[in-house]
Backbone bond lengths (Angstrom), bond angles and torsions (degrees), N, CA, C in turn:
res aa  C-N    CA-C-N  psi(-1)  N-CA   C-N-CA  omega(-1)  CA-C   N-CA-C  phi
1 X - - - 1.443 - - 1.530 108.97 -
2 X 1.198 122.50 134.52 1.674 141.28 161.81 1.216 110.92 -49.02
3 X 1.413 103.25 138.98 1.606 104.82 152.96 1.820 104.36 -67.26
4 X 0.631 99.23 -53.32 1.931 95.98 165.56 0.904 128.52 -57.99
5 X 1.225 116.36 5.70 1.990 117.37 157.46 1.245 144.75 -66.49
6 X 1.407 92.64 -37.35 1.909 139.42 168.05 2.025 94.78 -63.46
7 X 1.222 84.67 -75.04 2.130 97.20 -177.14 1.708 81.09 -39.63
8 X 0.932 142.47 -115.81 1.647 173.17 -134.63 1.878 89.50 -31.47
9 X 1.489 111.37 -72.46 1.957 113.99 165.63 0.847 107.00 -26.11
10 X 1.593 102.92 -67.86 2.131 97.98 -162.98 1.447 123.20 -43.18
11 X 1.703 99.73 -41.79 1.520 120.28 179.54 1.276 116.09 -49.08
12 X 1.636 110.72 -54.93 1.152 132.05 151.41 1.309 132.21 -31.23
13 X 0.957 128.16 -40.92 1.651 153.08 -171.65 1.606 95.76 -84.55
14 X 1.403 127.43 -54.97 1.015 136.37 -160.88 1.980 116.67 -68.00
15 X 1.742 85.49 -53.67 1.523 104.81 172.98 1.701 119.71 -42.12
16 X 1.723 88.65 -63.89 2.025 108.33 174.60 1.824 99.82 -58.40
17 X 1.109 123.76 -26.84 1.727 106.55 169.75 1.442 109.11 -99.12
18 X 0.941 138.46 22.41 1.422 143.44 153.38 1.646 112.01 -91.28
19 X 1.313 95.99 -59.47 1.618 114.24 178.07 1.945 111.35 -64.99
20 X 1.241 99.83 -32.58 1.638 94.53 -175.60 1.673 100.92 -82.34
21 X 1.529 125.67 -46.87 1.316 128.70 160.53 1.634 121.25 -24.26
22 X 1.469 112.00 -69.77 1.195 113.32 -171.18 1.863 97.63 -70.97
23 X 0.935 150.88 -55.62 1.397 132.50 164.33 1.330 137.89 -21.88
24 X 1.443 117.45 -36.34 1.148 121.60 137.65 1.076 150.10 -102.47
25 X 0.999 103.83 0.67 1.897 120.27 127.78 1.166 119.55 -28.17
26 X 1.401 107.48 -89.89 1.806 110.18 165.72 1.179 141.75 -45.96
27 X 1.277 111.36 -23.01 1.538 146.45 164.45 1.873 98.61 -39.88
28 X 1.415 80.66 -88.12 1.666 115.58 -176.53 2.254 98.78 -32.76
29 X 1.825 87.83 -62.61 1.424 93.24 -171.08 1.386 110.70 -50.64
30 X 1.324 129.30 -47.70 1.351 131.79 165.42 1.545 131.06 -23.72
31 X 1.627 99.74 -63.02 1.202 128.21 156.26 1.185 121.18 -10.25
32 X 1.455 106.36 -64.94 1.625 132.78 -125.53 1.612 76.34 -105.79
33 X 1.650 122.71 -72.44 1.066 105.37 -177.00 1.525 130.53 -45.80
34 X 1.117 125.50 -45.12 1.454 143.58 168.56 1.205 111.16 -21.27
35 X 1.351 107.25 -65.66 1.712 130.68 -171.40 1.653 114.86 -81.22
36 X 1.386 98.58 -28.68 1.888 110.82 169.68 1.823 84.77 86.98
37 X 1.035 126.21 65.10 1.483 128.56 -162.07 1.459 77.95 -122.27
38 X 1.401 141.75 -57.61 1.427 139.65 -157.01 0.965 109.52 -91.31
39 X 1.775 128.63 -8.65 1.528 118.29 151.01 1.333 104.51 -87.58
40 X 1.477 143.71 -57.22 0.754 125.12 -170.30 1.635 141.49 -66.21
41 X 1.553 114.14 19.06 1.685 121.37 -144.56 1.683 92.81 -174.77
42 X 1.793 111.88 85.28 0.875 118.64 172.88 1.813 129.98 -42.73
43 X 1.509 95.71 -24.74 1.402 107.60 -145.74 1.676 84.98 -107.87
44 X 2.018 131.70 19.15 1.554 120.97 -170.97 1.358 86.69 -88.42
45 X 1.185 130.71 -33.90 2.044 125.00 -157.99 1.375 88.82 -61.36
46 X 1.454 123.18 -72.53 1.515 121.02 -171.66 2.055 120.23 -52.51
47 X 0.924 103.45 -36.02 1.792 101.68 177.13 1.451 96.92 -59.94
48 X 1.551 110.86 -68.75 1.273 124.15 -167.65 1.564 104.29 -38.72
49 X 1.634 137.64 -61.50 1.272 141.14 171.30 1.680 95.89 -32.57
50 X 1.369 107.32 -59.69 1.722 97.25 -146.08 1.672 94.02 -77.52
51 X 1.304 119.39 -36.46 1.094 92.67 175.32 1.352 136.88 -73.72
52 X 1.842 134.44 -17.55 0.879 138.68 111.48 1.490 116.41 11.53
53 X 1.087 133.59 -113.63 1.261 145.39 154.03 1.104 115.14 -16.29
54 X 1.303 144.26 13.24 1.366 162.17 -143.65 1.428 96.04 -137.10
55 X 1.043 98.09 -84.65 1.641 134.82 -163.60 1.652 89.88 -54.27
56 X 1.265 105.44 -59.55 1.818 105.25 -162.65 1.436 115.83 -67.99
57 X 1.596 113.51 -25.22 1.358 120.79 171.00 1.286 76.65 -77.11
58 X 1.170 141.43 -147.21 1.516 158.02 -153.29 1.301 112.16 9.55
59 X 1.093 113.72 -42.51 2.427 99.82 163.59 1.732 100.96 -87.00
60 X 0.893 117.60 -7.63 1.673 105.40 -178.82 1.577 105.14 -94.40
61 X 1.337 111.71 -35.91 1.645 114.49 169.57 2.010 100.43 -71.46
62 X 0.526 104.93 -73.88 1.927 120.26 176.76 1.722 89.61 -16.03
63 X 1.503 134.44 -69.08 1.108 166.86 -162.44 1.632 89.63 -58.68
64 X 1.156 110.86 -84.15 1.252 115.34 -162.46 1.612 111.49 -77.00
65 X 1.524 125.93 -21.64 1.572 130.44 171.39 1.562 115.03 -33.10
66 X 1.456 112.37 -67.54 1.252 129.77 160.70 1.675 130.94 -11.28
67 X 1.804 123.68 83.20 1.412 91.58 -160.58 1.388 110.67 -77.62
68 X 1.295 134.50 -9.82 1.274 141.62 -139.52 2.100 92.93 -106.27
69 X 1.237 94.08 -15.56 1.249 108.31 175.64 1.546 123.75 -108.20
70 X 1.501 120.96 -2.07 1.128 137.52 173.91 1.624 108.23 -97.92
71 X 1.225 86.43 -45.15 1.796 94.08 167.00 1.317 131.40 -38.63
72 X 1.875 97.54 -66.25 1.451 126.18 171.60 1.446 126.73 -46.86
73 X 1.897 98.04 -24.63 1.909 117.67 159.55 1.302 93.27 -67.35
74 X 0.867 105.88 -46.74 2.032 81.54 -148.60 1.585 98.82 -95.42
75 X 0.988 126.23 22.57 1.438 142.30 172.23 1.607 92.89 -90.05
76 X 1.466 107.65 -69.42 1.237 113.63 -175.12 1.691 130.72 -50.75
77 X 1.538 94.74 -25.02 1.350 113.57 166.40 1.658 125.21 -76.66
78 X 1.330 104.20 -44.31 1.488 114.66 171.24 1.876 100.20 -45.48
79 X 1.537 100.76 -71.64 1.520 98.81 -173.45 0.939 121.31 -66.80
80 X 1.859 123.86 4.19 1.650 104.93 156.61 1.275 110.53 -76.20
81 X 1.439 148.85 5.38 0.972 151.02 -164.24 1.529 125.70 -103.68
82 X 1.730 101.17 -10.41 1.175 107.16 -170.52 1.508 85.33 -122.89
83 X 1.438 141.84 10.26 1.715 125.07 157.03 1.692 108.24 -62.78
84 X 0.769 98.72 140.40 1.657 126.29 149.03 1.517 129.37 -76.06
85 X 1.355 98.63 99.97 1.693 108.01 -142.95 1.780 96.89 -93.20
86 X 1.432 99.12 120.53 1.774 92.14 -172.45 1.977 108.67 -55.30
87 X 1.565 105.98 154.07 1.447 93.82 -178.73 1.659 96.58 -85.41
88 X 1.583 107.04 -179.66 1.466 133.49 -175.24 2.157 93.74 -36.91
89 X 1.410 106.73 -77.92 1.162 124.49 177.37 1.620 131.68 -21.80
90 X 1.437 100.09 -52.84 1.288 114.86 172.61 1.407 120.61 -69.80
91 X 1.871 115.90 -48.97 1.442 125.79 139.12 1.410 121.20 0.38
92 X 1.624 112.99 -83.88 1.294 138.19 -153.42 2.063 99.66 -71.70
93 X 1.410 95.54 -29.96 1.889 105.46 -171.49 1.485 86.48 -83.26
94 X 0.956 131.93 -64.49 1.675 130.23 -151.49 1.979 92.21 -62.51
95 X 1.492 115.59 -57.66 1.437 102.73 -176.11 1.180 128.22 -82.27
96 X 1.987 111.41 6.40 1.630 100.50 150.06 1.513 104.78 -80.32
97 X 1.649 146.94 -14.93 1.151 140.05 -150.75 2.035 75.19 -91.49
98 X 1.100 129.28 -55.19 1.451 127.75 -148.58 2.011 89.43 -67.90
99 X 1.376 125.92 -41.61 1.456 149.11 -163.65 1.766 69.33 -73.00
100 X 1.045 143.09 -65.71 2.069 127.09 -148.41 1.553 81.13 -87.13
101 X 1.405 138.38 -86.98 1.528 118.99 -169.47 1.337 127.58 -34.08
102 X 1.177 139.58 -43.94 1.502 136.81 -170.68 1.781 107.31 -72.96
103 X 1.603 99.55 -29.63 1.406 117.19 160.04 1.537 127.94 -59.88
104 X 1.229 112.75 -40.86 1.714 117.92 173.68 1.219 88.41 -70.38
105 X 1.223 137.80 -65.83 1.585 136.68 -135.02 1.697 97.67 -79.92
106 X 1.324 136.37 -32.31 1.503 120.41 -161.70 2.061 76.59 -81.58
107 X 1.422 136.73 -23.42 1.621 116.83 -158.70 1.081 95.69 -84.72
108 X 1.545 135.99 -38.66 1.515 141.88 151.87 1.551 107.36 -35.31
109 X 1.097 118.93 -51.07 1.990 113.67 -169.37 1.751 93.67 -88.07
110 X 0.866 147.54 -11.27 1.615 145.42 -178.38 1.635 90.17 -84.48
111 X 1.557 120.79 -55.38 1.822 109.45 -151.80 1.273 85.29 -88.19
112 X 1.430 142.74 -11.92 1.644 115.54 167.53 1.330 100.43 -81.27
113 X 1.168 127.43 -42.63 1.505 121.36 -166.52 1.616 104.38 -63.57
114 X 1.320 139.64 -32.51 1.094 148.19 158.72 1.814 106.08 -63.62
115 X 0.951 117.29 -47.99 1.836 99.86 172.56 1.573 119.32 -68.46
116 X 1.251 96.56 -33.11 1.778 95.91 169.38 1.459 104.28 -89.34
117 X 0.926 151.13 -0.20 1.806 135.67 167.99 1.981 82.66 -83.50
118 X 0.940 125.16 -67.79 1.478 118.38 -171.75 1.351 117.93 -47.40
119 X 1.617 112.83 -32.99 1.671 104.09 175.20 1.181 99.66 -78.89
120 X 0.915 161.05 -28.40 1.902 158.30 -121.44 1.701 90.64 -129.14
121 X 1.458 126.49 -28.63 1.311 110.96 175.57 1.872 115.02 -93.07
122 X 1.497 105.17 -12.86 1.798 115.97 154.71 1.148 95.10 -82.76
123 X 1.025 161.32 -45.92 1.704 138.53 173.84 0.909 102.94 -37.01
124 X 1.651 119.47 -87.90 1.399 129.75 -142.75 1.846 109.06 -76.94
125 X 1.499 117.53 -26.90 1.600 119.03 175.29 1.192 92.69 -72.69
């Protein structure tokens, strides 16, 4: 494990309480408009913030409390470190190969789907 494993979590830690905050943030704002709660209730913008900020500290602490689960981050981090990251090249070859297969297979699923709409309309006529 890195001394930059710890730096990289925190970051981590930080992002998911930014990101979980503003979700219920918007949540709330939704809410509020919906119900006419944020015109009518000078004082919903400010609750809504703090509670926001409430909520996101409290699953981001909850999240990170856990040592056996803080660990298991930076476990997870260590072993991103040891993949073998395909280069640009190999990328671009493998997702024209995935771009020509997904391609055979929908002209294969169209001419059955076209032989069975034609048998199913001699059935039923």
């Amino acid at each position: 494990m890195h001394k930059d494993d710890t730096f990289w979590l925190n970051a981590i830690y930080v992002i998911f309480f930014l990101l979980s905050a503003l979700v219920v943030y918007k949540t709330f704002e939704t809410i509020g408009i919906q119900t006419g709660w944020s015109e009518r209730f000078e004082w919903f913008d400010l609750v809504t913030t703090i509670v926001s900020i409430a909520i996101g500290g409290g699953v981001t602490w909850w999240l990170r409390a856990e040592k056996d689960r803080h660990d298991y981050f930076l476990a997870s981090i260590a072993e991103l470190r040891r993949v073998t990251w395909p280069t640009w090249a190999e990328t671009k070859r493998m997702t024209i190969i995935v771009v020509i297969v997904v391609g055979v297979f929908a002209v294969i699923l169209g001419v059955f789907d076209m032989m069975w709409t034609k048998a199913l309309k001699f059935i039923i006529a």
